[in-house]
Backbone atoms as SQL, in Angstrom:
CREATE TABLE atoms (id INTEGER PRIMARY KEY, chain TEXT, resi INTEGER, resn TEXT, atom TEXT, x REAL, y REAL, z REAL);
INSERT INTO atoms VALUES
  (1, 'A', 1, 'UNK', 'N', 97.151, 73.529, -221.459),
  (2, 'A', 1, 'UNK', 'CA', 96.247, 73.971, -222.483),
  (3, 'A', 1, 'UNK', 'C', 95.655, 75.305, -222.028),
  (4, 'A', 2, 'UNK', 'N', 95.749, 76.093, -223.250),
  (5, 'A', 2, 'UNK', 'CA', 94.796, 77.638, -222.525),
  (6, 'A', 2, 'UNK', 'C', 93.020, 77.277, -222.245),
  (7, 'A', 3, 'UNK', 'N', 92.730, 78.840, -221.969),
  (8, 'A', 3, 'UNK', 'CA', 91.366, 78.261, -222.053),
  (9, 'A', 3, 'UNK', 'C', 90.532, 78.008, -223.094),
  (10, 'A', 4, 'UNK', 'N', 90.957, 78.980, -224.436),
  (11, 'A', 4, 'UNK', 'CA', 89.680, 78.829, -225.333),
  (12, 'A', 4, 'UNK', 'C', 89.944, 76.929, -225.846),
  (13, 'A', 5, 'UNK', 'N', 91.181, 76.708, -225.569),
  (14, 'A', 5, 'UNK', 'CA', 90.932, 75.057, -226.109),
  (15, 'A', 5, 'UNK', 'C', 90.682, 74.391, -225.246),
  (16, 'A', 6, 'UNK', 'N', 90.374, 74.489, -223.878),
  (17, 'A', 6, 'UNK', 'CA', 89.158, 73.430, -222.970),
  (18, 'A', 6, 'UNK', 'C', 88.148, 74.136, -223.309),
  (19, 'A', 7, 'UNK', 'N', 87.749, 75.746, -222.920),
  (20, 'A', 7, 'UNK', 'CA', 86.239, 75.789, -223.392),
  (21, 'A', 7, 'UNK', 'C', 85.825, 75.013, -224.969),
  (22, 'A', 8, 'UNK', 'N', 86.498, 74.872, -226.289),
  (23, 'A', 8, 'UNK', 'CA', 86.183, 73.893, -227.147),
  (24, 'A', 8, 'UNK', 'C', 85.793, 72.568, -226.500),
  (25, 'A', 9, 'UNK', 'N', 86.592, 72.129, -225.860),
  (26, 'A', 9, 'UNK', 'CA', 86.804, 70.399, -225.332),
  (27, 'A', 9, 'UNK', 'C', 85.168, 70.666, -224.758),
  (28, 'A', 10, 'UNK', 'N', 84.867, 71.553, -223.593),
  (29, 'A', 10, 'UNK', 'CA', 83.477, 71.287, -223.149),
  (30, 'A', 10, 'UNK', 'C', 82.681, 71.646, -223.629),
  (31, 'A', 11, 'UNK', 'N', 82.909, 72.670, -224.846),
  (32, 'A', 11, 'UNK', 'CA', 81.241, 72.725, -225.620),
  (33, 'A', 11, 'UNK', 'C', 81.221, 71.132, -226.405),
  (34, 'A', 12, 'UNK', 'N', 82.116, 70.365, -226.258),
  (35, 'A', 12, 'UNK', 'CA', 82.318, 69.262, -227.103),
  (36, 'A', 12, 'UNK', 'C', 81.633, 68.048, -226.218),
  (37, 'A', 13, 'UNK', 'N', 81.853, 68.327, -224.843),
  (38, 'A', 13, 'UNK', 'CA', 81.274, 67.460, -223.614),
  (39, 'A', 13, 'UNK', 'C', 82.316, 66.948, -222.815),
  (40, 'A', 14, 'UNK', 'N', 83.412, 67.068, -223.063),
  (41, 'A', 14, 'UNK', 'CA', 84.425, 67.234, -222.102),
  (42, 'A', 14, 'UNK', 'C', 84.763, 67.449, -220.857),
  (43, 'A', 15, 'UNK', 'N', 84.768, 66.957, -219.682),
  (44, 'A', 15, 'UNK', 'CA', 85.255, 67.901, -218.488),
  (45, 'A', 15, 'UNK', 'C', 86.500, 68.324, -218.157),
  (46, 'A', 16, 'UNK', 'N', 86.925, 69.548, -218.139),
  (47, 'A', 16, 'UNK', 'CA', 88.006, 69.428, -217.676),
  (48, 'A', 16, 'UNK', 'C', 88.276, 70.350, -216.069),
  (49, 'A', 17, 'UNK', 'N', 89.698, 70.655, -215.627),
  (50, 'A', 17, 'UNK', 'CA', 90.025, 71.409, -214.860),
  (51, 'A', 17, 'UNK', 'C', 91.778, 72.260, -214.808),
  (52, 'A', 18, 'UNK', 'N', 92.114, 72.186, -213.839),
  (53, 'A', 18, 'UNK', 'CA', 93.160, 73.015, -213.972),
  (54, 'A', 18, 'UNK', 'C', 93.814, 72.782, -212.920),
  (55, 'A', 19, 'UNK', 'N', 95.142, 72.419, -213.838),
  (56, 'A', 19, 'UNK', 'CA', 96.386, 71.556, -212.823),
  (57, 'A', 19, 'UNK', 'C', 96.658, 72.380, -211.592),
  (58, 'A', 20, 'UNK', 'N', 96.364, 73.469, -211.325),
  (59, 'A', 20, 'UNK', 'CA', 97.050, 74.778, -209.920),
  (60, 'A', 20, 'UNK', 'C', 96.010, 74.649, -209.325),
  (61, 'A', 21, 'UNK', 'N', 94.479, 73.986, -208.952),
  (62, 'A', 21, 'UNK', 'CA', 93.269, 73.897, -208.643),
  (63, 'A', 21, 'UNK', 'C', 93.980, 73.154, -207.300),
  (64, 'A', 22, 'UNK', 'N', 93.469, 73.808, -205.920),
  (65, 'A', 22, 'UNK', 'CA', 93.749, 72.967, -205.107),
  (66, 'A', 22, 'UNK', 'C', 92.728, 71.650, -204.762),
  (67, 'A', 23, 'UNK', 'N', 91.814, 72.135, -204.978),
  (68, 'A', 23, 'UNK', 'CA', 90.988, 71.129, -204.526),
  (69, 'A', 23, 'UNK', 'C', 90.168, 70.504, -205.853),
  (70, 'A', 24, 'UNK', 'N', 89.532, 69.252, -206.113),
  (71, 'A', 24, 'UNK', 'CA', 89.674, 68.915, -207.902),
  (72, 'A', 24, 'UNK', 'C', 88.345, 69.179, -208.267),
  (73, 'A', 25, 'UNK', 'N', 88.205, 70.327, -208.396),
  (74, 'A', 25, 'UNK', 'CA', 86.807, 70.895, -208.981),
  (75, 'A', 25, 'UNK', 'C', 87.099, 70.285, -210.246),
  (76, 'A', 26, 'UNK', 'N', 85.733, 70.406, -211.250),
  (77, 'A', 26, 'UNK', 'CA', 85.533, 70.153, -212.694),
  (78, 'A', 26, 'UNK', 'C', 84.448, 70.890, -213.135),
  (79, 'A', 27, 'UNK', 'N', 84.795, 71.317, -214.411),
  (80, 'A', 27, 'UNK', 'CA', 84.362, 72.569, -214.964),
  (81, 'A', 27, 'UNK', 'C', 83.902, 71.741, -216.507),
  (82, 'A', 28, 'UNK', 'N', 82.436, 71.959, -217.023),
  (83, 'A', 28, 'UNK', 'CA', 81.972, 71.020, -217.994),
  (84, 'A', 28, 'UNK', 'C', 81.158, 72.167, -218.362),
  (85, 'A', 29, 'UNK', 'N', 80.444, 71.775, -219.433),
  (86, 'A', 29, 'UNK', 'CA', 78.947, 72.736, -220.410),
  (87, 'A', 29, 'UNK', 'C', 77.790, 72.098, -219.997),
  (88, 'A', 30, 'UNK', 'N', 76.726, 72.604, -219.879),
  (89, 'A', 30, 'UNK', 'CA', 75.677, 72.279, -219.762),
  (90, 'A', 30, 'UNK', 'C', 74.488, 72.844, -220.331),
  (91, 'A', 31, 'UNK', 'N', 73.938, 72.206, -220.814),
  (92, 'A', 31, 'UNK', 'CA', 72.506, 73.568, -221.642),
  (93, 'A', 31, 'UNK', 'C', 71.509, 72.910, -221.451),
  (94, 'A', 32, 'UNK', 'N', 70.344, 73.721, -221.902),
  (95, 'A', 32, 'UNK', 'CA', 69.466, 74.089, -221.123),
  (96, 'A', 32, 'UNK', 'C', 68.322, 72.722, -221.852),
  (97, 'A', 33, 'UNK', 'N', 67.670, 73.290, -220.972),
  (98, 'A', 33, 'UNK', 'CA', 66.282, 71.635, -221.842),
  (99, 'A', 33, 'UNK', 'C', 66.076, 71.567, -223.170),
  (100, 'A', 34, 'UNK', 'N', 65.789, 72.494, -223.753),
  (101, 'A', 34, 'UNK', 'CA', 65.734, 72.813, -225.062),
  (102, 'A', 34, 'UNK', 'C', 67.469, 72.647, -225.740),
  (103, 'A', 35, 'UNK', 'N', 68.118, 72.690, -225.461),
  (104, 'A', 35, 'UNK', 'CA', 69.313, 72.374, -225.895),
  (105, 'A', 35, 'UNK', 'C', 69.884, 73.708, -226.622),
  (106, 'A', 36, 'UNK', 'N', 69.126, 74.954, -226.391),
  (107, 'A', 36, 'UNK', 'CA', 69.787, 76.187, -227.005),
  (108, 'A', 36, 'UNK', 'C', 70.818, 76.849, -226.076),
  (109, 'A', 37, 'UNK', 'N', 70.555, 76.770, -225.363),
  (110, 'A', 37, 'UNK', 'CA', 71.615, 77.857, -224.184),
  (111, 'A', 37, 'UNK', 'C', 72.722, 77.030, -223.512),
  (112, 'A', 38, 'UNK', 'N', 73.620, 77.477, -223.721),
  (113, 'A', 38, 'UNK', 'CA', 75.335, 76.444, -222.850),
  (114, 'A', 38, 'UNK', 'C', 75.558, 77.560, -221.949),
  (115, 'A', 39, 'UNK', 'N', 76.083, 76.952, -220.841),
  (116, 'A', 39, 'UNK', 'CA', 76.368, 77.233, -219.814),
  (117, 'A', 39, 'UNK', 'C', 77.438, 76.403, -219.403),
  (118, 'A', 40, 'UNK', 'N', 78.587, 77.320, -218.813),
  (119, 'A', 40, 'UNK', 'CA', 79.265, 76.477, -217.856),
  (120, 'A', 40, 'UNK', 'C', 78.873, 76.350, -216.265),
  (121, 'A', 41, 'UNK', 'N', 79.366, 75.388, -215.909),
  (122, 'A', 41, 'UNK', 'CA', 79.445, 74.823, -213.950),
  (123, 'A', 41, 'UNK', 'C', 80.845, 74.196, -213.915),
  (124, 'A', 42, 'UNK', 'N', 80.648, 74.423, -212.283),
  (125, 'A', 42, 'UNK', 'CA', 82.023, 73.490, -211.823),
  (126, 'A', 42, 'UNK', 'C', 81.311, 72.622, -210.706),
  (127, 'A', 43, 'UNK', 'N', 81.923, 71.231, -210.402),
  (128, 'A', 43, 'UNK', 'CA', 81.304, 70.912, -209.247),
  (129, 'A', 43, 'UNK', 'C', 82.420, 70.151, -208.804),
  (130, 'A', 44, 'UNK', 'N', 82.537, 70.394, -207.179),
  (131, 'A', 44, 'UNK', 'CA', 83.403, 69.626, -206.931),
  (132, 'A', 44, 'UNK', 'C', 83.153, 68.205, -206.158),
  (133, 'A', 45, 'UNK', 'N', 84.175, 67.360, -205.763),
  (134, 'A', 45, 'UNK', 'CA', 83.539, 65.989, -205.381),
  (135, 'A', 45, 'UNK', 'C', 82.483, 66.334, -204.492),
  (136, 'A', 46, 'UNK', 'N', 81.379, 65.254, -204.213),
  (137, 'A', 46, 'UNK', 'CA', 80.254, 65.480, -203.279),
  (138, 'A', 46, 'UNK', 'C', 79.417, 66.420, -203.201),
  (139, 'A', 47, 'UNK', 'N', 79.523, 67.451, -204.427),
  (140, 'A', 47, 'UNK', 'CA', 79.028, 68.763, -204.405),
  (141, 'A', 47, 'UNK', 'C', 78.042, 68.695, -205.470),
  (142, 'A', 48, 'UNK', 'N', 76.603, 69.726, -205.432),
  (143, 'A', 48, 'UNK', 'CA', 76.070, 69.614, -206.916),
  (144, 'A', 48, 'UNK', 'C', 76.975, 70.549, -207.784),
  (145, 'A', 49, 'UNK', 'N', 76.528, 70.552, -208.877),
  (146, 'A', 49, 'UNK', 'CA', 77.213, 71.834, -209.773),
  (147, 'A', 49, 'UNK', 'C', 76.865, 72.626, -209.577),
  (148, 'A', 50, 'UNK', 'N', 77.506, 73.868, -209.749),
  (149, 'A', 50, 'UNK', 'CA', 76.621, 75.189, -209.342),
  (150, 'A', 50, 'UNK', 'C', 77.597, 76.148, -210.998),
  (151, 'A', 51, 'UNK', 'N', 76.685, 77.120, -211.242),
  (152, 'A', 51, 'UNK', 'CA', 77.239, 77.844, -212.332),
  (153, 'A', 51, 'UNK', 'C', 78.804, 78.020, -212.421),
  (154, 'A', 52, 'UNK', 'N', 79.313, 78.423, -213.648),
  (155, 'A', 52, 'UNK', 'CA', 80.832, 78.801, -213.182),
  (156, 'A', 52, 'UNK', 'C', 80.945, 80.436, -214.383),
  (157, 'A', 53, 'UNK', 'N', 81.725, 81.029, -213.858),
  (158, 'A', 53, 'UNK', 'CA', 82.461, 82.137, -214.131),
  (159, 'A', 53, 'UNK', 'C', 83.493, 82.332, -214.196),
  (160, 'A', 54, 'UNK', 'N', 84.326, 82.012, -215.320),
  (161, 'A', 54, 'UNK', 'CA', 85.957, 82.242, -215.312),
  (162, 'A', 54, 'UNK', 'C', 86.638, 83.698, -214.975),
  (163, 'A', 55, 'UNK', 'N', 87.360, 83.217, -214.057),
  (164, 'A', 55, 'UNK', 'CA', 88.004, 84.726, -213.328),
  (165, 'A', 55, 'UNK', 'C', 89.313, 85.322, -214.681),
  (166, 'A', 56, 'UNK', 'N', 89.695, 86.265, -214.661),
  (167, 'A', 56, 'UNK', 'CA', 90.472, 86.507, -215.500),
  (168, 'A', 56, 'UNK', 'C', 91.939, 85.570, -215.157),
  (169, 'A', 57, 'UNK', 'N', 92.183, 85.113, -214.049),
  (170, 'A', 57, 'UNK', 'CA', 93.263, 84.029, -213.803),
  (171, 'A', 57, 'UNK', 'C', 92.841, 82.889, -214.592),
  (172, 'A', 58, 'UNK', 'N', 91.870, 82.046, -214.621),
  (173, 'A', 58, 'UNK', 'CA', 91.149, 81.212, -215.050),
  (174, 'A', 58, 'UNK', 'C', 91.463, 81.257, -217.176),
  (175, 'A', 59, 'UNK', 'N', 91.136, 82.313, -217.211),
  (176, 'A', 59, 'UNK', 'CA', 91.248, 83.067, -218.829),
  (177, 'A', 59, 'UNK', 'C', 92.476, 83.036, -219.044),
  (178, 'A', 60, 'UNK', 'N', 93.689, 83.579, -218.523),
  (179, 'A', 60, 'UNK', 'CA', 94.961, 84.183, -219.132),
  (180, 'A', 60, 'UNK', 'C', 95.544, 82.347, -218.468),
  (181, 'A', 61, 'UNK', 'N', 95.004, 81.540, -218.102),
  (182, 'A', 61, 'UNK', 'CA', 96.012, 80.013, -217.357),
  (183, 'A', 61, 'UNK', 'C', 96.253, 79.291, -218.439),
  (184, 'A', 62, 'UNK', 'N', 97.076, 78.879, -218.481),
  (185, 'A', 62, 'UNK', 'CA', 97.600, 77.743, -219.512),
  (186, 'A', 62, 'UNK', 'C', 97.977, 76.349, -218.883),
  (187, 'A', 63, 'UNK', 'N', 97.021, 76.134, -217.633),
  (188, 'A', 63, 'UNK', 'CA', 97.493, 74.690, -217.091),
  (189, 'A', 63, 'UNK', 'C', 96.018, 73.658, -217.233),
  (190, 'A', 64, 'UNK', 'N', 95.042, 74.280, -217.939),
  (191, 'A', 64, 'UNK', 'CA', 94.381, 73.765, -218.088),
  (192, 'A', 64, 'UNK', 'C', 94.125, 72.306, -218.470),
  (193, 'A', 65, 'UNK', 'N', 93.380, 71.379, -218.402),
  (194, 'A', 65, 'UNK', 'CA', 93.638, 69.897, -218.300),
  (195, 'A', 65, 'UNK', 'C', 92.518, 68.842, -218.644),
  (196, 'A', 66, 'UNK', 'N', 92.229, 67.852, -219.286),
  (197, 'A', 66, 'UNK', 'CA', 90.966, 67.051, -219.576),
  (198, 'A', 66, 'UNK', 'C', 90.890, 66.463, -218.381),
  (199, 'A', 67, 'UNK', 'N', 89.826, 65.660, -217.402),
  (200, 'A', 67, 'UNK', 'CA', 89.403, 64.794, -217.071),
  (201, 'A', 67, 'UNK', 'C', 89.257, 63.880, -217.285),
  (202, 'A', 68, 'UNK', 'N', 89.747, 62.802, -216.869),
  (203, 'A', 68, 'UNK', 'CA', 89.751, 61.393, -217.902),
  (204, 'A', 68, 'UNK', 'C', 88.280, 60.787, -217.375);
């Protein structure tokens, strides 16, 4: 899947990631208290989330993937 159809899946609440990911981060939406502002994070196992920023690899990938 490219990206703009996981970024849909997680403004939807979705997590997903990306099959070439070596290690199994997950990349979800999150907004803010008020519920106006989305944001993405990634967090990986044992880790908190911390913001995320899609690299232009990230953008142009088509291995993108849901989280079950």
């Amino acid at each position: 899947m490219v990206f703009g159809d996981a970024l849909e899946k997680m403004k939807a609440g979705a997590r997903m990631t990306r099959e070439n990911w070596i290690f199994h981060d997950v990349v979800y939406a999150k907004y803010t208290e008020a519920g106006i502002c989305p944001y993405l994070v990634v967090q990986s196992p044992g880790h908190d989330a911390i913001p995320y920023i899609a690299t232009d690899v990230d953008l142009f990938a088509d291995d993108w993937e849901m989280v079950p």
